[in-house]
Each structure stands twice: as C-alpha cells, then as structure tokens.
C-alpha positions in Angstrom: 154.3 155.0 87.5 154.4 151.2 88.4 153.4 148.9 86.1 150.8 147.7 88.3 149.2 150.4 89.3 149.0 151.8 85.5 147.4 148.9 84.7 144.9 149.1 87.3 144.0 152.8 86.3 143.4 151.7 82.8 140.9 148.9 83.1 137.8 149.0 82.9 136.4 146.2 85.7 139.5 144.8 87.4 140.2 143.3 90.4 143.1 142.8 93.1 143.5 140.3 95.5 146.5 140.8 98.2 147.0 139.4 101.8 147.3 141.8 104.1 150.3 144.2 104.0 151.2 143.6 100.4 150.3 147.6 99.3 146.5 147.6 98.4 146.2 150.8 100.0 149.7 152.0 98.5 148.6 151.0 95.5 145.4 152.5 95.5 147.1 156.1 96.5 150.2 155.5 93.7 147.4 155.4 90.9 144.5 158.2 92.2 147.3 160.2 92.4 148.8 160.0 88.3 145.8 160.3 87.2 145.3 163.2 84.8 142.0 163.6 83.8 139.2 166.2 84.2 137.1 164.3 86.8 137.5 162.8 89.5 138.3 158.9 91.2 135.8 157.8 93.9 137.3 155.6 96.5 135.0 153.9 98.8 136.4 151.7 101.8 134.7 150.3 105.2 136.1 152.4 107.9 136.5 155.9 109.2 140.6 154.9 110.2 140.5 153.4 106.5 139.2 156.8 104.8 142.2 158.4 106.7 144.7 155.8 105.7 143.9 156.5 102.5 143.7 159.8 102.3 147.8 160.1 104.1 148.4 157.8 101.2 147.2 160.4 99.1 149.1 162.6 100.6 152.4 161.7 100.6 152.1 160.9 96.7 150.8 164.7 96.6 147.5 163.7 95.1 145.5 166.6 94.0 142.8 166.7 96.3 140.1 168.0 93.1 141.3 164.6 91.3 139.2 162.2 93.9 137.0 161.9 96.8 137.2 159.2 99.7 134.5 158.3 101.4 133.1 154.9 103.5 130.4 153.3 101.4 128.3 153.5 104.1 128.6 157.3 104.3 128.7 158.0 100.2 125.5 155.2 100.3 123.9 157.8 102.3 125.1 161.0 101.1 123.2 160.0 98.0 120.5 158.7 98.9 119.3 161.4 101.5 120.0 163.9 98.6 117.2 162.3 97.2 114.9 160.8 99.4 112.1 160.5 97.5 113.9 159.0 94.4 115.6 156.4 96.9 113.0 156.0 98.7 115.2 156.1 101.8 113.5 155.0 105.4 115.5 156.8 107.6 118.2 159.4 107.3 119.5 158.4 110.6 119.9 154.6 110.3 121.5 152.6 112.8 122.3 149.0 113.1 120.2 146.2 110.8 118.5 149.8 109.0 122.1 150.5 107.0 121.1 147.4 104.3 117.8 149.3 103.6 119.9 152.3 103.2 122.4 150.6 100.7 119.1 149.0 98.8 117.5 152.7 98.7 121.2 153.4 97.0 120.5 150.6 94.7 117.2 151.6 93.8 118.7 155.7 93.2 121.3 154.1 90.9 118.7 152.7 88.4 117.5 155.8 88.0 118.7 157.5 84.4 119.0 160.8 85.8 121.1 159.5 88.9 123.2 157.6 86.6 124.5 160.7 84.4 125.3 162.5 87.9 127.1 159.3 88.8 129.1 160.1 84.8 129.9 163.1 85.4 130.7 163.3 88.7 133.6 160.1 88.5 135.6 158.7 86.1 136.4 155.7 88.0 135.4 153.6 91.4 138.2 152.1 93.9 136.9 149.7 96.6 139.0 148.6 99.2 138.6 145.9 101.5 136.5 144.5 99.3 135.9 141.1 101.0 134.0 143.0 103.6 131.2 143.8 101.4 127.5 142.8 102.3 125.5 141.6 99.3 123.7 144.9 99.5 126.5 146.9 99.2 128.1 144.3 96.5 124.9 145.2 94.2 125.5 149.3 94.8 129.3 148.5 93.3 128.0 146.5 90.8 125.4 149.0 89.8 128.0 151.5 89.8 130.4 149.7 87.7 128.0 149.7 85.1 128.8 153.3 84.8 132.1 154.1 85.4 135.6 151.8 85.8 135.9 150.1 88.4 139.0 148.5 90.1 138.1 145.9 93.2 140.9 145.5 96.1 140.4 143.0 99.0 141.4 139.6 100.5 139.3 136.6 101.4 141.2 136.0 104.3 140.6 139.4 105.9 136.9 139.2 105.7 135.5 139.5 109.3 132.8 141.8 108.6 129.6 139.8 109.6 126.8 142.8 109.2 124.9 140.3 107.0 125.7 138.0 104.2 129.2 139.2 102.3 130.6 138.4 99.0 131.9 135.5 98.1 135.3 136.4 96.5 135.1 133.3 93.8 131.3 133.5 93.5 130.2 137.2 93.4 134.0 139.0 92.4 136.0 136.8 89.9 132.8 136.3 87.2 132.4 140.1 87.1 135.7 141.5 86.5 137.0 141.4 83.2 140.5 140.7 84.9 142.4 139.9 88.0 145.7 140.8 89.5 147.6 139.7 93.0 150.0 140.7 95.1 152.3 138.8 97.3 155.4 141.6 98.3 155.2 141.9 101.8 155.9 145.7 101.7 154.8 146.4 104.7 157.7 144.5 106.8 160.4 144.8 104.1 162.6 147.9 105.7 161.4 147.2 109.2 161.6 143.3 109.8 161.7 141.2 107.1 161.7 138.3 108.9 158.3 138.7 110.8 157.1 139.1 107.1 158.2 136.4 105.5 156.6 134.4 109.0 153.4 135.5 108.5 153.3 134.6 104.8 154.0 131.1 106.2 151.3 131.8 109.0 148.5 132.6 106.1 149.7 129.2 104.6 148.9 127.7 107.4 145.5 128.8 108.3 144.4 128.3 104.9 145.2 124.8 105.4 143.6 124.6 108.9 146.9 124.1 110.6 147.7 125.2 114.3 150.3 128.1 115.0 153.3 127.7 116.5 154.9 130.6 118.1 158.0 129.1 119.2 161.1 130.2 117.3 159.5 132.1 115.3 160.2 136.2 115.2 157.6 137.1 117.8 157.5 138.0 121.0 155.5 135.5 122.5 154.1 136.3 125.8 153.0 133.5 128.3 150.1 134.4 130.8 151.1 132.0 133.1 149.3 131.2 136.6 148.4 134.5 138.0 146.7 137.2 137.3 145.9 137.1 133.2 144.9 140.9 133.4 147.3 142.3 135.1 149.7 140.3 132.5 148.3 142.4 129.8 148.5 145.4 131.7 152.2 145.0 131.9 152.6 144.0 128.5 150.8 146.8 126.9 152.9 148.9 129.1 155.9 147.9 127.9 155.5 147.8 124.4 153.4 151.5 124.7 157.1 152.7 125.6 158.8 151.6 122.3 158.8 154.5 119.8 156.8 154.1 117.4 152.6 153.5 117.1 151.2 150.7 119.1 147.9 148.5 118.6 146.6 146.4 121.1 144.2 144.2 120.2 141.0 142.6 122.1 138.1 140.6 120.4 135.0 143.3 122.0 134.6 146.7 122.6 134.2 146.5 126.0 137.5 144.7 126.6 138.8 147.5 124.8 137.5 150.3 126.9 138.3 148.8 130.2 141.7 147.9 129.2 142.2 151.7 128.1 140.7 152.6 131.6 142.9 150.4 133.4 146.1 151.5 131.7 145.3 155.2 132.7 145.0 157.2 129.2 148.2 155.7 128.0 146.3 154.2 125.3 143.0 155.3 123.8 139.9 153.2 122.5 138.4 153.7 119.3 134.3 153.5 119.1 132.2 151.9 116.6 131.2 153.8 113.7 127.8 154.2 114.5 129.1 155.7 118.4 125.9 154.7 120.2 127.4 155.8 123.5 127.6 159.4 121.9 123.7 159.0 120.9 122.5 157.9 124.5 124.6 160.4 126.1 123.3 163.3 124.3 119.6 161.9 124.5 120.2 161.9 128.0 121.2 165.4 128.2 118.6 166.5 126.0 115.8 164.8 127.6 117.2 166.0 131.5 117.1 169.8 133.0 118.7 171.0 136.2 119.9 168.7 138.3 119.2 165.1 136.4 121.0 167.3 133.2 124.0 167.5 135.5 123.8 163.7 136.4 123.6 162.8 132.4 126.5 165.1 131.8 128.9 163.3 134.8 127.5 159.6 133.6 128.8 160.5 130.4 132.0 162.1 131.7 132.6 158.8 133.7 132.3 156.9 130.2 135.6 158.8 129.3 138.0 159.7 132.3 138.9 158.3 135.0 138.8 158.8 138.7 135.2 161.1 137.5 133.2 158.4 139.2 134.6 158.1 142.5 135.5 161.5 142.9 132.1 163.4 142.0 129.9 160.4 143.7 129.3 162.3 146.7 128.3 165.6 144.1 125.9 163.1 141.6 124.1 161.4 144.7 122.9 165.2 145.7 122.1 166.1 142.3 120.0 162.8 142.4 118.2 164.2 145.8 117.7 167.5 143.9 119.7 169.3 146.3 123.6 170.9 146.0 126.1 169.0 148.3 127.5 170.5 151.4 131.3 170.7 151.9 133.7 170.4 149.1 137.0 168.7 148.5 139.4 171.8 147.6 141.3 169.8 145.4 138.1 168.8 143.0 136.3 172.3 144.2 136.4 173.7 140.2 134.8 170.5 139.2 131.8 170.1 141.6 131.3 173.9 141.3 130.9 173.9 137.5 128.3 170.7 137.9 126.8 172.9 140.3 126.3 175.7 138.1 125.2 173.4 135.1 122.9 172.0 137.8 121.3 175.5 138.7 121.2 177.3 135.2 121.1 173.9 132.5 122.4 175.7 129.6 124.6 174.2 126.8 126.9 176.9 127.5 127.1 175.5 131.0 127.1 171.9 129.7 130.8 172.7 127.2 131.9 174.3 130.5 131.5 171.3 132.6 132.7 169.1 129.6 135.7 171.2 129.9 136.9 171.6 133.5 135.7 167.6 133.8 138.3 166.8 130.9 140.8 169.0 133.1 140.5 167.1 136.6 143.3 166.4 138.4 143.4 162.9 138.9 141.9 161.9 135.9 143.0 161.2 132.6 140.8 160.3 129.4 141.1 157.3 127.6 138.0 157.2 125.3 139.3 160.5 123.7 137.4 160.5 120.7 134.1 160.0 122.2 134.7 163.0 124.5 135.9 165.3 121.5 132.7 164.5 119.5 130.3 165.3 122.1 132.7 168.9 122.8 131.9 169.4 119.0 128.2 168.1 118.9 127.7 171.2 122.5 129.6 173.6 120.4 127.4 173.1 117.2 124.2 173.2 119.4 125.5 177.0 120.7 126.1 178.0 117.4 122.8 177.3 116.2 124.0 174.8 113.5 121.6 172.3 115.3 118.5 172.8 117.5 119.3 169.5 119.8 122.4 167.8 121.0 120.8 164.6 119.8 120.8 166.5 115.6 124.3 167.5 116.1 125.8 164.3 117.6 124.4 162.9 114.5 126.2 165.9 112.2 129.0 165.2 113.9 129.2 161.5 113.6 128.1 161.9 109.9 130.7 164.3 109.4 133.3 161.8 110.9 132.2 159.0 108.3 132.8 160.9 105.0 136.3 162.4 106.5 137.5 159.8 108.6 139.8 159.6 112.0 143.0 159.6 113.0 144.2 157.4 116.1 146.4 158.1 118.6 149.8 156.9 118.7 149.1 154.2 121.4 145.3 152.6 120.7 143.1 149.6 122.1 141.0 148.3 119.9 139.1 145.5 117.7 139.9 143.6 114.6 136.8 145.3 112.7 138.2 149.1 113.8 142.3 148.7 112.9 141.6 146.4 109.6 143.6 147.4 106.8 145.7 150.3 109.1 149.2 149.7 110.1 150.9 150.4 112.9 154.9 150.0 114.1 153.9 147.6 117.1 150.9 144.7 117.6 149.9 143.0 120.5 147.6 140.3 120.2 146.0 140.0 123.8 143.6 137.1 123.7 144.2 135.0 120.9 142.3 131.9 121.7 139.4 133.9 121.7 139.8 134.9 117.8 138.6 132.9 114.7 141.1 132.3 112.2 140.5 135.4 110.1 140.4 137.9 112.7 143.7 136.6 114.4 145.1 136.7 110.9 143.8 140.6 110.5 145.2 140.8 114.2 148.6 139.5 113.7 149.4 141.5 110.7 149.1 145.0 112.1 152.9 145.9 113.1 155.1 146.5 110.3 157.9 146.2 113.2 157.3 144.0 116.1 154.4 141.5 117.2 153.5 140.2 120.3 151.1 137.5 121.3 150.0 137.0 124.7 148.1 134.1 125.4 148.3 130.6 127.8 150.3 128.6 125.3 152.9 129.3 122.5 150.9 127.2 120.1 147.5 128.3 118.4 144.8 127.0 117.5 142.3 129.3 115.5 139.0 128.3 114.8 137.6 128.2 111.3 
C-alpha cells in the first residue's frame, strides 16, 4: 500500500489538502480498500457524480463492498436523522433548498445523543470526507461531531470551494486547528499518462490565480477558441460538436443550469444535462400530474415531455391545445399518429399505467431525441413505483426516487453539459470551458481542470481575467 495512503488510514484526525487532480479520490479508494478490519469506512462527499466516482474507485481497487459505505452528507445527514425523528427533532423529511441546514443541525443534535453515538461506534471505524472545502458550517459541526467518535481523515482544496449554500469552512480557521496532522499533494496524476504538459500548465494556472494574476491562453497547451464577431452561440455549438466527436468523455461547461439545458437541446441529444440534486423540475412535474385528470393530466404529462426531448413541443401543439379545449383533435399527422393516440388515451382513461405508456412512446418519437436523460429516467421509475404500489402518489415516489439517487449516486453520459457545482471533483478525457468571463476565479479553476486529455476555452479573448 502507498505510503501515503497507510498513513492516512492510520490516523486518528488527519487532513489532506491537494489541488485538483492530484489523486484525492484515488487516494481515498487505495486506502478503503486495504483496509482489514471488522467494520466498516464511511465516506461522505457532496455530489451524487462524486458518490459514483468514488465508488468506480472502489472498484477497480476491488474494495469489498461490506468494508465501507458511500454516501453524500446530505443524504447520510438525512438517512439518520429521519430514522429518528423525534430524537433529531427533524422538521421535514422532504427538505428542499434553505431547509437542508435545519436538516444537518437535527443531525447535530442526533449526534449528541449517547445512544446515537455507540450506533455511530459500531457501525464505522473511520470517516472520509471529500471535497471538504465545500462544507457549510452546519455540516462542518456534524463531521466534527462525528470525529469525536470515530477517525477521521479530511480531503479538500481551498481553491475548489464554490459551494455557496451558506457560510463554508474556512480551511485555515475551522480545518488546520482540528486535525492532529496534515498532508498535501501536488502529483498531477490526473494528466501524467495523457498530457503532461496541460498539467504542469495548470499547476502554473493555480499559481497564478492565487496571486490574482490574469490568464493567458496564448502558447500555452490549450485549444483556445476565439468567438469572434458573429454568432457567439452558434460558435459553441460548433465547438461542442467537434470535440463530442473525439473518443473519449467530454464536459462542457456553462456557469447556469439553464445554459446547460438549452445548449443540450440545441445540440440534439448529443450531449446530456445533468440536474441539480434536489431535481425540482421532477417535483413540479409530478405535482402537476398528480394534481391533473383527463385531459389537463395529458397536458402535465406533454409539458413535462417537452422539458426532455425535442421536437415534442412543436409537434404535439396542435394535440395539447385540444386537450386544453377539453376535446380530442381532429386529423392526425401519420408520422406522429402513435404519439397523439397514446396522449389520447391517457387523456380519456388518466391512469398511471397510461401515463408510463405515453412516457414511453413520447421518449420513442421520431424526430425527437432526449437530452435531459436523467430527468426523464427518474420520472419512468417514480410511474413505475406508483403502479407497483411502492408509493401512493407520483409526488412520494419522485421523492423515493430522488432519495434513492442521493445515497447511490449517478453515472453521466459519455458527452455531458453541465455546471461547475455538478462535475466538481469528476474527470473527464475532454473540457470545454464555454463562457469563461462569466466565472469567478474558483469556478474557472474547477472548470479548467476537468480533462485529463485536452482543454478548450472559448471565449472573446485569449487572455483571462477571473474575478476574485
């Protein structure tokens, strides 16, 4: 086993501070997976991509899976606490937004307790938390609480911290005085067999911003991208294109969401957006359906489909503004006919049955193609657990499902669109930075470091410069 990672599996309260691609996930997976005792290793990280990043780690080192459990700390947070509500004191079970800190204090509160505490012993023999720097001060004082009881070994980066759900640690302040040691890391293992080079530039690029110095993409080993005087989003477009055809995983990178989304839309299911962990699109959408019967259940069902595949919109509008008049719609394009006739029977009979069959021959129209994948494939799941009687409303199961996501995690497509906050600490072969200027310093740090094998920066001018 390496030296390093020994070390960290035999300390009691350590930390270990790395920039970004300098193996604090490998790391993490090298030492879960030697070690030999009776218990098992809790490892806690931010995202549901991170629990799965992880968790291939894991894998490849042939981790016993008894040996450990991953989990977000928002999800474990939970877990607990609505095991014992009363204990915790837990307001909701279904938090969303601003209510997650009174879930992590209810966590807090569990953790004092005696009994709680001698679960916590004998369920772990040791705490990993990754991405450390991301850490509210809520969630800071559930670690801490939980170090009191078993070791723990911190992992993180200042630099990387672009979490901003409420006050987070500060690394020097709240970290360094409660750790008995620390390590760091500074191998860039991440571009070592694929491009050295871009590595060993981006080391020189976190210099840089530390100091508060500009960019400058010329020379360097990046493909720099210029947007020039037409048309900025069809430049993207074309870029995204090309690099989607190199082999190899691709991340493209916008500052919100809704960039994301469109951009996925506009490049036809070649890439797929990831949602936010909370998926609030999923919630409305199955409110919708829950609240709706007949005809308006049929119009939640197609606003929802529109949300994920293309071409839905303009190709059913003719079918949705009859459903809207409460009356079926005379003639029928032959080449859509399947569609508008299961949205016709979902109209007359309203059944979840009928809603997973309309989900289905939607997802199969002709000219479409579906680029917010994993929104679609949770609400498919959330209808089927409603049939089964594993939940008595779509609104329950959307929230089963969505739990169930944020203990085990996701896996992303091989060409994605997404957001600083949803790819941080994943890697992929290929990065393409699409709107630089619009980035602070940390998040075009987080964005720039995602391809182990090519970057590319697309943006007005060839020099940078990132606000603090």
């Amino acid at each position: 086993m390496d030296d390093l990672a020994a070390a960290l599996l035999n300390a009691n309260r350590v930390a270990f501070v790395a920039p970004a691609g300098c193996g604090k996930t490998h790391l993490i997976a090298e030492a879960v997976s030697t070690y030999q005792g009776n218990g098992r290793q809790l490892v806690l990280t931010h995202t549901h991509a991170g629990v799965d990043a992880i968790r291939t780690r894991l894998k490849k080192f042939k981790a016993d899976p008894r040996r450990y459990r991953i989990e977000t700390i928002a999800g474990w947070c939970l877990r607990m606490t609505s095991s014992f509500p009363k204990l915790s004191e837990l307001a909701s079970a279904r938090p969303t937004a601003e209510e997650w800190e009174t879930v992590y204090a209810a966590a807090a509160l569990l953790l004092k307790s005696s009994a709680i505490r001698s679960v916590v012993a004998e369920s772990y023999d040791g705490l990993w938390v990754d991405e450390y720097q991301d850490c509210t001060m809520a969630q800071h004082a559930v670690v801490m609480l939980l170090a009191e009881i078993v070791p723990c070994r911190i992992l993180g980066d200042p630099l990387q911290a672009i979490f901003s759900f409420g006050e987070t640690v500060n690394w020097d302040r709240d970290v360094v005085p409660n750790v008995d040691s620390q390590f760091e890391g500074t191998t860039p293992w991440r571009w070592l067999d694929s491009n050295a080079a871009l590595g060993t530039w981006l080391q020189g690029v976190r210099s840089s911003l530390l100091a508060g110095q500009d960019i400058d993409l010329r020379r360097a080993p990046v493909s720099w991208k210029s947007l020039g005087a037409g048309n900025a989003q069809q430049a993207q477009l074309a870029i995204c294109r090309d690099v989607g055809n190199r082999a190899g995983s691709v991340i493209a990178i916008h500052k919100w969401p809704q960039q994301g989304h469109a951009l996925a839309q506009r490049l036809n299911g070649m890439y797929t957006s990831i949602e936010e962990a909370e998926c609030i699109a999923l919630l409305k959408a199955a409110a919708a359906i829950d609240a709706s019967s007949g005809f308006m259940r049929a119009v939640a069902l197609m606003d929802f489909a529109c949300e994920c595949l293309t071409k839905v919109g303009a190709d059913l509008a003719t079918t949705k503004a009859a459903f809207r008049q409460e009356r079926f719609p005379h003639g029928r394009r032959t080449d859509i006919a399947q569609q508008v006739e299961v949205c016709c029977e979902l109209a007359r009979q309203g059944g979840f049955d009928q809603v997973l069959d309309c989900l289905g021959c939607l997802g199969e129209h002709p000219h479409s193609v579906l680029y917010r994948r994993e929104l679609f494939d949770e609400m498919n799941r959330a209808v089927r657990a409603v049939i089964g009687g594993k939940c008595t409303t779509l609104v329950d199961a959307a929230w089963a499902i969505r739990d169930r996501t944020r203990h085990v995690g996701r896996r992303l497509g091989l060409r994605t669109v997404s957001t600083t906050l949803r790819v941080k600490g994943l890697e992929f072969a290929h990065a393409v930075v699409l709107d630089p200027a619009a980035l602070d310093m940390k998040n075009l740090y987080v964005a720039m470091t995602r391809g182990a094998t090519s970057l590319t920066v697309v943006s007005a001018r060839p020099i940078l410069h990132p606000a603090v």
